[in-house]
N, C-alpha and C positions, 0 to 999 in steps of 0.2 A: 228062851234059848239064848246062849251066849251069839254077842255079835261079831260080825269076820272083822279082824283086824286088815286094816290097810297096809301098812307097815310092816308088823310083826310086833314081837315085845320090845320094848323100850332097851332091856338090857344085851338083845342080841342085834341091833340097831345101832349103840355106843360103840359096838364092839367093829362095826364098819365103817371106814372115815366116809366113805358114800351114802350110807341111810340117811334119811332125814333128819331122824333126830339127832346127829352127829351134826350134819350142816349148820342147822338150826341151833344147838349148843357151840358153835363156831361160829356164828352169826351174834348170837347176840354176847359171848365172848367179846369180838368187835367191839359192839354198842358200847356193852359196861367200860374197856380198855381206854376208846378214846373219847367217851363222854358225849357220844352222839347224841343219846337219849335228852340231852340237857343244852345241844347245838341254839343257834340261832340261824335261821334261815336269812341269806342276806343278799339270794340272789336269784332269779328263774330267768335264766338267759334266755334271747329270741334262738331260735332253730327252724332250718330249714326242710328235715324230715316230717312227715307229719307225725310217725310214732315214737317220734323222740322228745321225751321228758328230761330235764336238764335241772339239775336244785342243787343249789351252793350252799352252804353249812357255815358259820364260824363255832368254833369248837370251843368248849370253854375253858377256863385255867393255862390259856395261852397256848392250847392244845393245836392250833394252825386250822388247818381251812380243808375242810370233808366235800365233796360232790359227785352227789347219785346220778348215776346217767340209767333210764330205763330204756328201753328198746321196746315200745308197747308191738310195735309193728310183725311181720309175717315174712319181709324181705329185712337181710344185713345192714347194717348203715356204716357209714365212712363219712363224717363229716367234722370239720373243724369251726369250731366254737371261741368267741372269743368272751374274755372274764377279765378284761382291761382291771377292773378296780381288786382281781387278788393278787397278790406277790408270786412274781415268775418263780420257776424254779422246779423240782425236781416232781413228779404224780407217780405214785405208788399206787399198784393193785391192793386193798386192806384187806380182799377176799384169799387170792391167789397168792400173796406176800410175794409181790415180785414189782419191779422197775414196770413202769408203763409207759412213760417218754416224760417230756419236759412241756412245762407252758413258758411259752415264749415270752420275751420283757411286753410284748405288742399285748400280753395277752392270750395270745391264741394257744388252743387246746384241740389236738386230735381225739375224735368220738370214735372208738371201733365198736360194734357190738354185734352178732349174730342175732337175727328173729329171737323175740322176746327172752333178749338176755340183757341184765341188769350189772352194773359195775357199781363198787363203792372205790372212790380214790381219796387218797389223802392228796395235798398239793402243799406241798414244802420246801423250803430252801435247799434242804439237807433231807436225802434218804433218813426213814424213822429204824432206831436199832429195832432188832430182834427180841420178840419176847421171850 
């Protein structure tokens, strides 16, 4: 017997920016765009959440500085993280393509996430154009 799709078909899924497989082709869109795949990881900041994962990137081909914040946790987090050794300057959502606040010259970086939600941020001098 044919097995149940989880999803649906792949081509009525494209057709939803919400399906998976949309995400998922916008996701790794991301990856290919800013060279994530080929990053150097250059940082795992301390954190005072316990289900908060924190990993710095440098990007390559001068591509500036990526950092995954995961929310492994079941409650929200709010917390500020400090990345002294990246260049202050403007955090971008690369998911949501929108403004996400600034990290301070100190360093310091506001963490929001809701129960097991995950951010990709760029961290830049200068907002990244539009693709």
């Amino acid at each position: 017997p044919k097995a149940p799709m989880l999803y649906g078909p792949i081509d009525e899924q494209l057709k939803r920016p919400d399906s998976f497989a949309s995400q998922l082709q916008k996701l790794l869109s991301i990856r290919q765009s800013s060279g994530l795949y080929a990053s150097r990881q250059v940082l795992v900041p301390e954190v005072k959440s316990a289900g908060l994962l924190v990993m710095v990137h440098e990007l390559p081909d001068g591509k500036g500085t990526q950092a995954t914040a995961l929310n492994f946790g079941a409650t929200p987090i709010d917390e500020t993280i400090n990345l002294r050794a990246v260049q202050p300057g403007a955090v971008f959502d690369m998911i949501n393509e929108k403004f996400e606040g600034s990290l301070s010259d100190a360093g310091d970086l506001r963490i929001t996430l809701d129960a097991h939600e995950g951010k990709s941020l760029r961290l830049s001098e200068t907002l990244p154009a539009r693709a």
